[in-house]
Phi, psi and omega in degrees: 000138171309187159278139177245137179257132170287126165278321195174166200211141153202193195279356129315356165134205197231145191259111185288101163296113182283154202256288168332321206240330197054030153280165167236140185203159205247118170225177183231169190222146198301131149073189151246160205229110200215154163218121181091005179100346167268134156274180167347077166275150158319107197131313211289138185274132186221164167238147197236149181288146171341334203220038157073005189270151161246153224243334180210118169289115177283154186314141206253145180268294189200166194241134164243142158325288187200120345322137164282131169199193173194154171067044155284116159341267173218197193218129132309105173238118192298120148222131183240155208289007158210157162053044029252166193313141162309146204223088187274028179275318182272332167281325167292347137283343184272009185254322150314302192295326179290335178298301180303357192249006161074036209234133151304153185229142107226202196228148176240156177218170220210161174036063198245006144315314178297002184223132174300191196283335195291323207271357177296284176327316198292297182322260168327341140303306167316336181255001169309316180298332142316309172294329153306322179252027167127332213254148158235154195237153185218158193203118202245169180194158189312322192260344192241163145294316166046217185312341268236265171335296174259024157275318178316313194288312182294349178300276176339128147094329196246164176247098182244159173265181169225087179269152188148159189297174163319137151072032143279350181068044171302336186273325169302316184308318188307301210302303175308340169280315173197106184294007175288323207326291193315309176292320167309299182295331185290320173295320158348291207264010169306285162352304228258345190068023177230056175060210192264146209269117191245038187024053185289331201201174194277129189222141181243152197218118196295120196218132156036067109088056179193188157211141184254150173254134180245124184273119164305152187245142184246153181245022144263114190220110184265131191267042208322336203278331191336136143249205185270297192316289162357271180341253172349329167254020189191002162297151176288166187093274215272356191298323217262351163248022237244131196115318185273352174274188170277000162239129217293338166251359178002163175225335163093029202269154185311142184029057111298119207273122160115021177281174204228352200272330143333302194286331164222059174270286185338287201296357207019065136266006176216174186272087198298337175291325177299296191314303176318321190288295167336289181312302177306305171287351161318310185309315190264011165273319202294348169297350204253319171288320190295321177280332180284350201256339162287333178290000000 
């Protein structure tokens, strides 16, 4: 039997791309199922019983937290340069969060038609400091292509995500990546009887002999599982010094005696707007140490 990939869940079962034949078919699951303590995510390779149910979750190459989803290549984290403001607090939490999950990132930034030319060029210096410490960045806009060829070629063959707050505009991006997209999802969810895909829950969509996820978008992204050390170990930038200092846990917190992470703000190997960022989300994860140590 083929392989089956999960597409989508509604209360009728969960919708199966057969990899062989390319159907999509509506199946239920024996009971409940779970691998790893998880049940049945999007993404997920699964197997069905003599009698179409399915019976097993196949082994996962890796999992993100939120959005659940699973076995991603890698992630596109959506931030867009107006409407709403670019925010390098919020990418630099979702770039956190992907690390911890071992998942390659990199970043699109979106409506970057909305800034002249000058203010383009600035803009891409700035983000230039990313492309340093590792990310590669791209960048589309409504009226342009900009990048839009080559993320379809990076694309092609693969399994990626699309993350981001309300309003980046993923769904537009999707549609520009392949305008059938709107008619493929109203058939998808035809099957399943619950209408047209208004991006509520993670849905995967079959694209150039690959998938793409299309994500809901929030506009909060809380580290709750976080401790500082976490922090401290998969913020971008600073990951790569986590260890090095003279004390082996650092936390990288300010005028901290033996940290590397000063020496290399003075050097702009790290970003001092990142460090801010840093700092900031420090506040709010170690309340997350705190409530576990009361428990």
């Amino acid at each position: 039997m083929s392989e089956k990939i999960v597409l989508s869940s509604g209360s009728l079962g969960y919708e199966l791309f057969d990899v062989e034949t390319q159907e999509i078919s509506l199946h239920k699951s024996r009971g409940t199922i779970s691998y790893k303590g998880a049940n049945v995510l999007i993404g997920d390779a699964v197997k069905l019983d003599e009698r179409g149910f399915i019976s097993e979750i196949l082994p996962r190459k890796n999992v993100l937290s939120r959005p659940k989803l699973s076995n991603v290549d890698f992630i596109f984290v959506v931030i867009s340069y107006k409407k709403p403001a670019f925010s390098s607090y919020l990418l630099d939490k979702f770039l956190t969060l992907i690390n911890s999950s071992n998942i390659k990132a990199k970043i699109l930034i979106t409506k970057v038609d909305l800034a002249s030319n000058e203010e383009f060029e600035n803009f891409k210096s700035y983000m230039s400091y990313y492309e340093h410490i590792g990310y590669d960045v791209y960048y589309t806009g409504k009226n342009s292509t900009y990048d839009l060829l080559k993320i379809k070629d990076i694309i092609s063959e693969k399994k990626v995500a699309f993350v981001g707050q309300t309003g980046v505009g993923k769904s537009t991006l999707l549609n520009q990546l392949c305008p059938d997209f709107n008619r493929k999802i109203d058939e998808l969810y035809i099957n399943s009887g619950r209408g047209r895909h208004t991006t509520k829950e993670v849905v995967l969509l079959p694209f150039n002999g690959g998938f793409l996820f299309d994500t809901p978008g929030f506009s909060q992204l809380e580290l709750k599982d976080f401790k500082p050390i976490d922090l401290a170990a998969y913020f971008p930038g600073i990951k790569e010094y986590y260890g090095k200092c003279h004390f082996v846990d650092c936390l990288h917190l300010p005028n901290t005696k033996g940290c590397q992470i000063e020496k290399a703000i003075l050097s702009n190997m790290i970003s001092a707007d990142s460090y801010k960022n840093y700092c900031k989300i420090y506040e709010e994860v170690k309340i997350n140490d705190i409530w576990k140590k009361k428990l």
